[in-house]
Backbone bond lengths (Angstrom), bond angles and torsions (degrees), N, CA, C in turn:
res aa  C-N    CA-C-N  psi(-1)  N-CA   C-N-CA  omega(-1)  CA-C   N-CA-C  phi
1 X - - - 1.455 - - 1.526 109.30 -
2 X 1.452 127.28 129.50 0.991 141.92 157.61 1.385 114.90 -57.96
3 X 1.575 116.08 145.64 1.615 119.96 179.67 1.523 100.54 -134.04
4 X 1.343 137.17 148.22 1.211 132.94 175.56 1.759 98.78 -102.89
5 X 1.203 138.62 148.66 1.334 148.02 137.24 1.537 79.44 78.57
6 X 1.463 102.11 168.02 1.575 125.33 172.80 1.885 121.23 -73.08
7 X 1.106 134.80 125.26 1.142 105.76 -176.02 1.500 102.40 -92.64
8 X 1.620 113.06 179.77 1.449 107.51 148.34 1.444 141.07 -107.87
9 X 1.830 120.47 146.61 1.601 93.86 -149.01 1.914 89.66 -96.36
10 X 1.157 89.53 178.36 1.858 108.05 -171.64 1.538 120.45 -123.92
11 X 0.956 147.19 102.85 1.463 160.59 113.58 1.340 95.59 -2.08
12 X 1.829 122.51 106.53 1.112 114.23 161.70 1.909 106.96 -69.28
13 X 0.318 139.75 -61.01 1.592 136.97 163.25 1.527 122.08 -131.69
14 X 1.930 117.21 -176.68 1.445 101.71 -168.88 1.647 100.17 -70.49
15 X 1.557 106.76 -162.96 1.218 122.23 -151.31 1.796 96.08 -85.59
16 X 1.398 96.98 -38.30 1.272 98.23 -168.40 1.146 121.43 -59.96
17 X 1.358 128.08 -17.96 1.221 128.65 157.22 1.533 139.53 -12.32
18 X 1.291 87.06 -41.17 1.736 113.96 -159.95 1.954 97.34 -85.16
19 X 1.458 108.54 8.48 1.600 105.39 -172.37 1.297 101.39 -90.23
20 X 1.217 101.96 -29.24 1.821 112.54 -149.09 1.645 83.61 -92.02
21 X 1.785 98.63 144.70 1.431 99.35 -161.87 1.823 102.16 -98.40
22 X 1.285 111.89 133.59 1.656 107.14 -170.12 1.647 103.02 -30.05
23 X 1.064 133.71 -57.06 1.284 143.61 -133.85 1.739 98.91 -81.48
24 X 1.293 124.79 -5.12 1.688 157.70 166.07 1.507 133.55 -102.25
25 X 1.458 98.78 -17.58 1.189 117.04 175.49 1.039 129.28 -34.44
26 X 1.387 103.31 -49.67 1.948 103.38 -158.88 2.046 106.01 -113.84
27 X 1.662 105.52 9.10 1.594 110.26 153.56 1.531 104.82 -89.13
28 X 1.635 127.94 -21.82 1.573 117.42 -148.95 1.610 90.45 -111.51
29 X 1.444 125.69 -17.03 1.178 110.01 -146.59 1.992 94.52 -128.04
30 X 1.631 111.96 125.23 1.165 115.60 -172.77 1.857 90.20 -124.56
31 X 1.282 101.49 118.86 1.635 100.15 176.16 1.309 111.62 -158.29
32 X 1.635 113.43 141.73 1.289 115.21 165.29 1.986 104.92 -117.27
33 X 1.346 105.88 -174.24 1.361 108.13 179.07 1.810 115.28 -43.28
34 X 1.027 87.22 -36.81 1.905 85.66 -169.07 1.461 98.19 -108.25
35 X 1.282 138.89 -23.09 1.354 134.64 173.97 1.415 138.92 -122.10
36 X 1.722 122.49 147.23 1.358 93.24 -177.17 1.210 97.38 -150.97
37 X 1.233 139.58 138.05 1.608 149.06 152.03 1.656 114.65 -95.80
38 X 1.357 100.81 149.20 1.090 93.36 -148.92 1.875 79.28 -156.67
39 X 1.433 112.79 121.00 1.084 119.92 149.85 1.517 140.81 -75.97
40 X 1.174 110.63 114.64 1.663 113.20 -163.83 1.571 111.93 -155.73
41 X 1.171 95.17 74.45 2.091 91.68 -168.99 1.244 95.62 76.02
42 X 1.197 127.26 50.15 1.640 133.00 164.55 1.260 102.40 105.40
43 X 1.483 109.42 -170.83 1.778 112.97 176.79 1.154 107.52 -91.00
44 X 1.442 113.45 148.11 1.404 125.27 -179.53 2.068 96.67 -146.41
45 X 1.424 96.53 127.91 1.632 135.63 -178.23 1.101 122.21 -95.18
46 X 1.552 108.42 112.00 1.529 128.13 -168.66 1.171 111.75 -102.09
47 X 1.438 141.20 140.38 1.606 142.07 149.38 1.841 113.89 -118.52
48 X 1.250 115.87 132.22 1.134 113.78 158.88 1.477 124.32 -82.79
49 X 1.524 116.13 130.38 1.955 129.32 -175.59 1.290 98.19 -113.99
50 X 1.265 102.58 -172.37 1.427 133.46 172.22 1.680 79.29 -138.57
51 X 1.421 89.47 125.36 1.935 125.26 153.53 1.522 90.21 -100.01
52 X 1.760 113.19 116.24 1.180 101.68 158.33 1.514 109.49 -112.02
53 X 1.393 117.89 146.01 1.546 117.19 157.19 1.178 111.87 -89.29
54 X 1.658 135.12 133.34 1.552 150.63 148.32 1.769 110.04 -31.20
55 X 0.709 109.73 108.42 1.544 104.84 152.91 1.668 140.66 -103.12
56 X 1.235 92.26 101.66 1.697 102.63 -150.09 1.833 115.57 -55.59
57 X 1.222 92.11 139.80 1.638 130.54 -173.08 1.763 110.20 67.00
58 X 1.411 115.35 28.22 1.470 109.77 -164.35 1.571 96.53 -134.47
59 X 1.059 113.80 -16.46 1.990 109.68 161.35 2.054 103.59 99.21
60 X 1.771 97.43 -19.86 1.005 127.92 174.65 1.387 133.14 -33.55
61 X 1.193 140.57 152.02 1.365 124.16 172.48 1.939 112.03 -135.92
62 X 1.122 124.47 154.26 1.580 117.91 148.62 1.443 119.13 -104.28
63 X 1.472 114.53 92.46 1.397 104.33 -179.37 1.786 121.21 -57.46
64 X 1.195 123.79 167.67 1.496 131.29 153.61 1.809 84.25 -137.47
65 X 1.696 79.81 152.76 1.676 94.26 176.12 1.393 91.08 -140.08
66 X 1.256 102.69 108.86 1.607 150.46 -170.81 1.652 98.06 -91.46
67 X 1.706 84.16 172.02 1.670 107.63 157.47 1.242 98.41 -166.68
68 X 1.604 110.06 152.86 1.246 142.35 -134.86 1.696 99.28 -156.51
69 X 1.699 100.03 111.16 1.475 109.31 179.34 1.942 107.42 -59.01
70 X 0.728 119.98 139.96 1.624 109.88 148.84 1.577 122.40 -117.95
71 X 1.320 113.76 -164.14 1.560 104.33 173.50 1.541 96.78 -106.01
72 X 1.242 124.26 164.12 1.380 135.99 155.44 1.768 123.55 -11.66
73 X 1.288 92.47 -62.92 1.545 84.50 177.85 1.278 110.35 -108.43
74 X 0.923 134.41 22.89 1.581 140.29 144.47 2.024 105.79 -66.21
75 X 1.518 95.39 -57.32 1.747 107.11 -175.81 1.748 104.16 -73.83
76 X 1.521 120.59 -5.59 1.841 101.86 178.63 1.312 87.37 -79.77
77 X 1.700 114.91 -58.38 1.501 128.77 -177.39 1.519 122.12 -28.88
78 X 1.444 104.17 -46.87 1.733 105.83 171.59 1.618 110.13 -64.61
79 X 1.608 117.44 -67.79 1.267 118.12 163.27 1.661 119.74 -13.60
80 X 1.271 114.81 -45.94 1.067 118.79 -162.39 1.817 111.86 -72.40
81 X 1.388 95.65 -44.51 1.455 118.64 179.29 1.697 102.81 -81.92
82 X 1.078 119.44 -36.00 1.453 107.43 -157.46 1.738 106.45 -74.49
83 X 1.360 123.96 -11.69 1.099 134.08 -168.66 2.070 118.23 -94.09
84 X 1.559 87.78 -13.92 1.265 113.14 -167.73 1.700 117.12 -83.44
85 X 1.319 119.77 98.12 1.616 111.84 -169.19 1.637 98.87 -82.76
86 X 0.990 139.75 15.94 1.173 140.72 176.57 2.035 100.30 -102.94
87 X 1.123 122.80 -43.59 1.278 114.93 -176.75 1.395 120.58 -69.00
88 X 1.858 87.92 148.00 1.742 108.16 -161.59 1.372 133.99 -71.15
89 X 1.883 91.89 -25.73 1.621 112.28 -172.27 1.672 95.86 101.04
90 X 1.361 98.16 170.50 1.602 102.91 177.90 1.370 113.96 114.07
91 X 1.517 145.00 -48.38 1.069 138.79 171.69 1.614 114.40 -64.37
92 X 0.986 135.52 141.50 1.754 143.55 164.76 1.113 112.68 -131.53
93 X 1.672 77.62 149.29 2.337 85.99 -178.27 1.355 114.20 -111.87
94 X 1.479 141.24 155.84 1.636 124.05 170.83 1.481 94.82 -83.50
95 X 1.426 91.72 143.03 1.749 94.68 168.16 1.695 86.13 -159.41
96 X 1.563 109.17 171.95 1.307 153.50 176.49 1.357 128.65 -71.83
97 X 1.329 135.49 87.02 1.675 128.61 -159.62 1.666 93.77 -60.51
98 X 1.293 116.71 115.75 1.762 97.70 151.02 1.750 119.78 -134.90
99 X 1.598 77.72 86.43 1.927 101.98 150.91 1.249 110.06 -153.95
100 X 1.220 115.30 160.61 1.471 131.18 174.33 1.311 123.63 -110.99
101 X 1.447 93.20 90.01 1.527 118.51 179.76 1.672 118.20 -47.98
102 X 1.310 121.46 113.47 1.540 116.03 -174.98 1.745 113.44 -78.68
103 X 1.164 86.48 139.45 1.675 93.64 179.03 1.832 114.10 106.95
104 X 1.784 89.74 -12.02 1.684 92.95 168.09 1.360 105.57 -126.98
105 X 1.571 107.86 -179.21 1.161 109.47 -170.07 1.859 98.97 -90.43
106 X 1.109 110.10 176.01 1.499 138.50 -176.14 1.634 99.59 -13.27
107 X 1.370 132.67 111.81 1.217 136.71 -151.55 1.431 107.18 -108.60
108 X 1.522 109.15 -33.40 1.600 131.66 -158.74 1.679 89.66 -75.33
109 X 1.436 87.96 140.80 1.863 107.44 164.05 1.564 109.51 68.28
110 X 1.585 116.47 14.73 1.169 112.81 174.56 1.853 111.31 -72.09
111 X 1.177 116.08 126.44 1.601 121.00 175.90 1.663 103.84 -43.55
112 X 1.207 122.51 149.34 1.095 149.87 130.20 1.240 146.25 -140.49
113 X 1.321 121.66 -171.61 1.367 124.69 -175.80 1.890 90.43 -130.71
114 X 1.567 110.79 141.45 1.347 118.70 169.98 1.734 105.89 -117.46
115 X 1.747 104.94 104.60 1.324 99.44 156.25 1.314 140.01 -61.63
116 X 1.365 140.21 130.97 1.440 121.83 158.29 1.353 126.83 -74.00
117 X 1.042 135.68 165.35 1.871 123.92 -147.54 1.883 81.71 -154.47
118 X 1.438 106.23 -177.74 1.897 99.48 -153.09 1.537 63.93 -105.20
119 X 1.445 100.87 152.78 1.417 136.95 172.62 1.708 95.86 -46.47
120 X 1.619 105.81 140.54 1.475 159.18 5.16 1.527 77.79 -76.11
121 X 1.142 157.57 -92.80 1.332 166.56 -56.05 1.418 101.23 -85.98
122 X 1.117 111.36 136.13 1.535 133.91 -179.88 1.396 90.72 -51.34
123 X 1.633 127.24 -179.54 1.364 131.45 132.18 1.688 130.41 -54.41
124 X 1.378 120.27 155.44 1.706 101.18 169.18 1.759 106.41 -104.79
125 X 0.882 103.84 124.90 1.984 97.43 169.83 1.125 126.02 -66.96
126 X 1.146 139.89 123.13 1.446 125.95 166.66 1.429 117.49 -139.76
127 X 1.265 94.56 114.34 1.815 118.98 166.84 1.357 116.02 -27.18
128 X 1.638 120.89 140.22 1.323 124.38 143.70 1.288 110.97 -31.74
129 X 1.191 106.04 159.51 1.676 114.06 -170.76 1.457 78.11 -112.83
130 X 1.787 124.83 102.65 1.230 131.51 171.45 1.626 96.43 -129.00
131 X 1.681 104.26 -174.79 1.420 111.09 -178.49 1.586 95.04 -99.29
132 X 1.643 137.81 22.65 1.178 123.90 156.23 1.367 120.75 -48.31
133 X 1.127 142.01 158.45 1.618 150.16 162.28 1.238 92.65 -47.93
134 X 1.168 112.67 -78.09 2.052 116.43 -151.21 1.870 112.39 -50.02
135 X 1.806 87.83 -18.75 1.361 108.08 -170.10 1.497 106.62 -74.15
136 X 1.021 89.99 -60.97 2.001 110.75 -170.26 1.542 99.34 -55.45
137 X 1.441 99.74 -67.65 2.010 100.56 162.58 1.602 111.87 -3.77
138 X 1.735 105.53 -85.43 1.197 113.25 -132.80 2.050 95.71 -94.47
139 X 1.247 102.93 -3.67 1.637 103.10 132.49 1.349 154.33 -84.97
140 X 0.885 112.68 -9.67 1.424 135.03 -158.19 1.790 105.95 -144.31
141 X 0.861 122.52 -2.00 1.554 143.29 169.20 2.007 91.70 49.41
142 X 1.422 93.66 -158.44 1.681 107.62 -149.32 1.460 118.22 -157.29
143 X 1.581 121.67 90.65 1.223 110.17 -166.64 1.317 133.65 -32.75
144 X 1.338 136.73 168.64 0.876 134.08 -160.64 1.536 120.20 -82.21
145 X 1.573 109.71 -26.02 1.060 135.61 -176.48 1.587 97.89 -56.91
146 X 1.290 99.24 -65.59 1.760 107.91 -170.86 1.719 113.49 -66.10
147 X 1.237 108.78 -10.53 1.588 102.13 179.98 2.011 106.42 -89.66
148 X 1.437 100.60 -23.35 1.654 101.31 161.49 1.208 114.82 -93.01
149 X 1.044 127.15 -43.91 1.474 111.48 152.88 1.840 130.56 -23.28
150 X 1.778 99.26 -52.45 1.384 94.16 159.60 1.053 158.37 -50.42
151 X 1.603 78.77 -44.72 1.716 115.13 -176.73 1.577 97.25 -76.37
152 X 1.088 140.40 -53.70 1.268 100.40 176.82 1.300 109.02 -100.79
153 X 1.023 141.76 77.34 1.550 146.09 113.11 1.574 128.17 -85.34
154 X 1.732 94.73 -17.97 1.581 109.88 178.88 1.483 103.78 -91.11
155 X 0.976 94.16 -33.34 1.800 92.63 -168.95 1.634 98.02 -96.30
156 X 0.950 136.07 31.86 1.475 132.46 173.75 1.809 102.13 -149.60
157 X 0.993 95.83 15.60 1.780 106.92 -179.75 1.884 98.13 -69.19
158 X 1.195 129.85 142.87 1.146 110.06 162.63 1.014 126.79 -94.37
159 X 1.260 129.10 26.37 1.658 121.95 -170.17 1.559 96.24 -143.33
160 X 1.794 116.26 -23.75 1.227 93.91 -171.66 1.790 119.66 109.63
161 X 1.652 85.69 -74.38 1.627 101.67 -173.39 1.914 93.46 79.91
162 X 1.251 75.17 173.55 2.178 113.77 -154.32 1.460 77.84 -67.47
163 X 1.662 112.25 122.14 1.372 96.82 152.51 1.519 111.28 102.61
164 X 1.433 117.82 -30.70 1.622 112.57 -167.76 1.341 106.21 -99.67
165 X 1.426 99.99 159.19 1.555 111.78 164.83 1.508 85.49 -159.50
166 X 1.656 104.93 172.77 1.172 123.66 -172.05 1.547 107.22 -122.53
């Protein structure tokens, strides 16, 4: 099968998800498309980003659409903005990547920072500037070759894995 352009892949939600036992679900778990709280040993605060990777000399990107723990008043503060078609973008919160991106190593608990971007626009994620892969990547971007290369290994996966869709 032929694919045109790169898609971007999706994290039905963070990882932690997978603690809370179905049969608990719907007392522990408060979520919409872009957000989710989630009781689990207290509350814990979800945002959906775009992690983009650069794809060099092509203006290009490989999205992942992540989520990113924050603290409490980092997540009223987003709420507050994310609802707002008048806002510019510009404020960011630190928060916590939690998914595990395939094809890199150990993805969970990597630091970040979550930009806000001017309404509709998702947030953008961006990594500590560490010597992780996903890190170095999404500074230093990633030929083009290797981002279709990716793309279809993800999208021809047969199972998917916990969490994915394309």
């Amino acid at each position: 099968q032929r694919h045109v352009g790169l898609p971007a892949f999706h994290f039905d939600g963070p990882a932690q998800l997978a603690l809370v036992p179905p049969e608990e679900y719907d007392a522990r778990v408060e979520r919409t498309d872009d957000g989710v709280v989630l009781d689990l040993d207290g509350r814990h605060f979800f945002v959906r980003g775009q992690l983009e990777v650069p794809i060099r000399d092509s203006g290009d990107t490989f999205t992942w659409s992540v989520w990113v723990s924050l603290s409490e008043a980092s997540f009223a503060r987003y709420e507050e903005l994310f609802e707002d078609a008048g806002r510019a973008g510009g404020e960011s919160f630190f928060g916590w990547l939690c998914n595990a991106l395939p094809e890199y190593p150990d993805t969970m608990f990597l630091k970040t920072r979550l930009h806000v971007r001017p309404y509709p626009l998702r947030p953008r994620v961006e990594l500590e500037p560490t010597d992780h892969p996903l890190a170095v990547d999404q500074r230093e971007g990633i030929p083009r070759e290797r981002a279709v290369a990716l793309a279809e290994r993800l999208l021809h996966r047969v199972s998917g894995g916990p969490g994915e869709g394309a």
